[in-house]
C-alpha positions as CSV (number, residue, x, y, z in Angstrom):
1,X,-51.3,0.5,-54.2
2,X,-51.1,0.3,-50.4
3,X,-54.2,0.7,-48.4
4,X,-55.6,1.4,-44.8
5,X,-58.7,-0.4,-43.3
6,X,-59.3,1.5,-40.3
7,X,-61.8,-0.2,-38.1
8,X,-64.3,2.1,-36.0
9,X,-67.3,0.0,-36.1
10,X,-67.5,-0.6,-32.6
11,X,-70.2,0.4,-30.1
12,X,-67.6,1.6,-27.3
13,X,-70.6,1.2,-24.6
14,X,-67.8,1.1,-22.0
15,X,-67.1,4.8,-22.6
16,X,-70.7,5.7,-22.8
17,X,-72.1,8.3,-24.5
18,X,-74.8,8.9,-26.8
19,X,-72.3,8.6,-30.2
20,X,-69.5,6.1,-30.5
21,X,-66.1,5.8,-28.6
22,X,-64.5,6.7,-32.1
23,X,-66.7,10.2,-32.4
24,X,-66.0,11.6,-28.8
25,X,-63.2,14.7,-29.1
26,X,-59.7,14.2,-27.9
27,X,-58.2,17.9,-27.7
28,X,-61.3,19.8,-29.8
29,X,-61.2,16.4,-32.3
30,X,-63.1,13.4,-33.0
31,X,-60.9,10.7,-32.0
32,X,-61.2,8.9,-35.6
33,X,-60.0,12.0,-37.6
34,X,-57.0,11.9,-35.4
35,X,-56.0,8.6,-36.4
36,X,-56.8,9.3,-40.1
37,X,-54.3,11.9,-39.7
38,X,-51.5,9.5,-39.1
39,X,-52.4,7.7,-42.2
40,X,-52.9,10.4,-44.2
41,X,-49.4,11.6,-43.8
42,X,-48.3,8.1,-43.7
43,X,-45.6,7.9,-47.2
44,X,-46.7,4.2,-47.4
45,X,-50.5,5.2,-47.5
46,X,-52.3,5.5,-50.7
47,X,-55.6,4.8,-49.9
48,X,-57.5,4.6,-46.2
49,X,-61.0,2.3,-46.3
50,X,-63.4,3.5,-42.8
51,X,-65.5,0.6,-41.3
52,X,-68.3,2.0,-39.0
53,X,-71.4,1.3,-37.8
54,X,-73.7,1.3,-40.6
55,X,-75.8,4.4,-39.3
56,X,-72.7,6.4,-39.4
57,X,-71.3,5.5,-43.1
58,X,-73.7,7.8,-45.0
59,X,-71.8,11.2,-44.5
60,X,-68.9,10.4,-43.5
61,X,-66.9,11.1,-46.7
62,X,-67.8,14.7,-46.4
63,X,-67.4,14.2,-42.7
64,X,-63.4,13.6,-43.3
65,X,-63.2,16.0,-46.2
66,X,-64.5,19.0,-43.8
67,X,-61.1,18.0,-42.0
68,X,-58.6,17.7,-44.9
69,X,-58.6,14.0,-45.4
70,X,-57.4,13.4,-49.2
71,X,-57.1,9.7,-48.9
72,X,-60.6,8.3,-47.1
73,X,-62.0,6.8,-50.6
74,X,-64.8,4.9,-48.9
75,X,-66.8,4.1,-45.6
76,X,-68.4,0.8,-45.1
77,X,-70.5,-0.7,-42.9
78,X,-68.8,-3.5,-40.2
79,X,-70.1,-6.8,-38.6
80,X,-71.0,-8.0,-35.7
81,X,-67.3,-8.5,-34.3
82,X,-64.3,-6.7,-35.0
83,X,-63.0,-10.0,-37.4
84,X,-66.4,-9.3,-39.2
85,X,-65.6,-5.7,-39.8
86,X,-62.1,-6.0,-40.6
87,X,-64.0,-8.9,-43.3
88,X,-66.3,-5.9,-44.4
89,X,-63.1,-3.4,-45.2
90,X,-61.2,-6.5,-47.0
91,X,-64.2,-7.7,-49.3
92,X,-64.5,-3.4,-50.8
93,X,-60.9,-3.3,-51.7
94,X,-60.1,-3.9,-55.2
95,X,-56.6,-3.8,-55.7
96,X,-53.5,-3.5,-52.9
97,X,-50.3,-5.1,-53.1
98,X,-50.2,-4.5,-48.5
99,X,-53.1,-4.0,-46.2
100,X,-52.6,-2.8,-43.4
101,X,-55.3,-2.4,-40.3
102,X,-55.7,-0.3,-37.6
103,X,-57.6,0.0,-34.5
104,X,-60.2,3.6,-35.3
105,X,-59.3,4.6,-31.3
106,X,-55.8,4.5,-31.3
107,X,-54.7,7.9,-32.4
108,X,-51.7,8.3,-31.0
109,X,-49.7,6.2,-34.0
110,X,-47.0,7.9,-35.8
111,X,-46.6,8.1,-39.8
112,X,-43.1,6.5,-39.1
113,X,-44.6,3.5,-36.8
114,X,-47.1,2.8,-39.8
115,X,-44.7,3.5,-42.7
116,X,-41.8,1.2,-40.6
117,X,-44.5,-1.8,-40.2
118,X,-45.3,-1.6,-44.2
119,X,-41.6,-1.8,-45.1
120,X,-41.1,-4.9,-42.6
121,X,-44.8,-6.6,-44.3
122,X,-43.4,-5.7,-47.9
123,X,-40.1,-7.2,-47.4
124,X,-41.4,-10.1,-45.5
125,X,-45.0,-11.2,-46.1
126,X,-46.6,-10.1,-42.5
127,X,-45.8,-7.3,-39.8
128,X,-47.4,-6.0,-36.3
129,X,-46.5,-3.8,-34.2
130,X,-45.4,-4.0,-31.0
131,X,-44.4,-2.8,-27.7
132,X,-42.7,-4.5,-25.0
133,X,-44.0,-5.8,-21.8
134,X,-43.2,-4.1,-18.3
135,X,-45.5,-5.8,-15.8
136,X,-44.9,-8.8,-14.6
137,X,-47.2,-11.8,-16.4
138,X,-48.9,-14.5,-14.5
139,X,-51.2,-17.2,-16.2
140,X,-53.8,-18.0,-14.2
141,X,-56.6,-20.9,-13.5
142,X,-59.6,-19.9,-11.8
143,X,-58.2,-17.7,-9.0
144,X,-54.9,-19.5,-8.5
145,X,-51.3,-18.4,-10.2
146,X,-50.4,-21.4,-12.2
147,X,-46.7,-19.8,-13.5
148,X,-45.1,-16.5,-14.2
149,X,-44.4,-15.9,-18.0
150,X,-41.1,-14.9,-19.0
151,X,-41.7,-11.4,-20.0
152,X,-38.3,-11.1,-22.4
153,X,-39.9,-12.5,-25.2
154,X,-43.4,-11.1,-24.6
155,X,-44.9,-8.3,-26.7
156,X,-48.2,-6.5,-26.5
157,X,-49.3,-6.5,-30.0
158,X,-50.5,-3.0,-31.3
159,X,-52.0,-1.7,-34.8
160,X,-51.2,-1.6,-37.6
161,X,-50.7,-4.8,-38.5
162,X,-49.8,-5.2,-42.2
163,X,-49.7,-7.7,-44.8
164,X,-49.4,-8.8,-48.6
165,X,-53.1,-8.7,-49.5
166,X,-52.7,-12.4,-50.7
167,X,-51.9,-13.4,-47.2
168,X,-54.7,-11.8,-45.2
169,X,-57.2,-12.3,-48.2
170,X,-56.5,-16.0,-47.2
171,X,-56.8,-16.0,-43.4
172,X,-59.6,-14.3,-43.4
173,X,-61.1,-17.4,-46.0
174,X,-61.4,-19.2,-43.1
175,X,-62.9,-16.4,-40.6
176,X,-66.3,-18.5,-40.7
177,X,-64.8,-21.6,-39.7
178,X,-62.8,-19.8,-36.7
179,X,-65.4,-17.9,-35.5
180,X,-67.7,-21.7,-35.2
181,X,-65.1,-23.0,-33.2
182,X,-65.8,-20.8,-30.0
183,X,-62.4,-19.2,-30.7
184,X,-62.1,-15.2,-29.9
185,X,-60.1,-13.6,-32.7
186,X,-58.6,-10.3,-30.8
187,X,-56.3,-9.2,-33.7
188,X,-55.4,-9.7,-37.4
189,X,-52.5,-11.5,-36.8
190,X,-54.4,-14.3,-35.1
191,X,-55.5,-15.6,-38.3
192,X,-52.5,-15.2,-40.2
193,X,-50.6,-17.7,-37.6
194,X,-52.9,-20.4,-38.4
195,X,-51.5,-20.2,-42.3
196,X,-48.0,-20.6,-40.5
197,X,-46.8,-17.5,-42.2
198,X,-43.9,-16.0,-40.5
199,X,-44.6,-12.2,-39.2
200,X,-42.3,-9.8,-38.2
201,X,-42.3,-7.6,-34.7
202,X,-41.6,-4.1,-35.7
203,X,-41.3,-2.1,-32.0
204,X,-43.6,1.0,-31.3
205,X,-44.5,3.4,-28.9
206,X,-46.4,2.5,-25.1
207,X,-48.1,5.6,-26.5
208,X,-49.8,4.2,-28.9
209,X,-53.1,3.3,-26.7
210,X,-56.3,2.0,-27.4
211,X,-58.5,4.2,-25.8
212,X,-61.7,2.0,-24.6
213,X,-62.4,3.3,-21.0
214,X,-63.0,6.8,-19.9
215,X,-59.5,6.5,-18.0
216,X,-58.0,5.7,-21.5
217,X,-59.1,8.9,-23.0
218,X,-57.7,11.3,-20.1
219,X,-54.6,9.8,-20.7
220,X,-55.0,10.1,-24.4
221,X,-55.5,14.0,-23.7
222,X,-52.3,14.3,-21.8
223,X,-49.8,11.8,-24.4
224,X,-51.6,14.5,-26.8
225,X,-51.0,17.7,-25.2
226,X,-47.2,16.4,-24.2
């Protein structure tokens, strides 16, 4: 059994709006059934897990049904941070040999970027996805340029990222502790670094965008319509 945790259970007050980021329509469609769509015709898919806000949990199993979702077994309510939610999805799974997750508002992820990252996480433990870098990097202090990063070896990391359920069952154990230190967990794979588990790059598509500004979601509109 191989399930989806797909967290929406973000505000998106960048966006505006009176609902959620993850409700608005892309192309006639909420942005969220979009990127259930990917996972439901995902072959590595069985089962898809929604994390919302908790005021939007209590219909939306009939919510994804109306739109031909099969695999949505269950909506839960998220956290205070994105780590929290993705903490909320683990804690309502009951079996899964790989888990992956996946950002709600990026629905422009293909059923063979998902299905390649669960074949590189079942054959090795722990896989993201990635795209490479094509501005140049600078690391900063303050104002002032401190060095420019190589950008050969850099990689903007992307969802899904997948992994035995052992392995993220155990980095997120220590989610509390993290979270104490004043450290800001931004992905999934952050965590599972700190257990020194090796994880695989699998490359995706620049298209696969998280939309979080209104800017985001025109573009969204075109990558769709293209």
């Amino acid at each position: 059994m191989n399930v989806a945790i797909v967290v929406a259970a973000g505000k998106g007050t960048r966006l505006g709006g009176v609902r959620p980021k993850q409700f608005l329509e892309l192309g006639g469609v909420p942005i969220i059934i979009h990127t259930l769509r990917q996972f439901e015709r995902s072959q590595q898919i069985d089962e898809i897990i929604v994390v919302l806000p908790p005021e939007e949990t209590a219909n939306f199993l009939a919510f994804a049904q109306d739109f031909g979702l099969k695999k949505v077994s269950r909506a839960v309510a998220g956290g205070a941070t994105r780590a929290q939610s993705v903490l909320c999805g683990l804690a309502s799974i009951r079996h899964a040999e790989i888990v992956a997750v996946h950002d709600g508002v990026r629905p422009l992820v293909t059923p063979a970027e998902i299905d390649a990252t669960m074949h590189a996480a079942r054959a090795n433990g722990a896989a993201i996805l990635t795209a490479a870098v094509g501005d140049t990097i600078k690391e900063i202090e303050g104002h002032q340029v401190i060095r420019t990063l190589p950008r050969a070896n850099l990689r903007r990391a992307l969802t899904p990222q997948c992994f035995r359920y052992e392995i993220l069952k155990r980095a997120y154990d220590q989610l509390n502790e993290v979270e104490a230190s004043g450290i800001e967990l931004t992905d999934d794979s952050m965590l599972v670094e700190r257990l020194g588990v090796e994880i695989v790059a699998v490359t995706g598509s620049a298209r696969n965008i998280k939309i979080t500004r209104a800017e985001d979601l025109a573009i969204a509109e075109k990558l769709l319509r293209s």
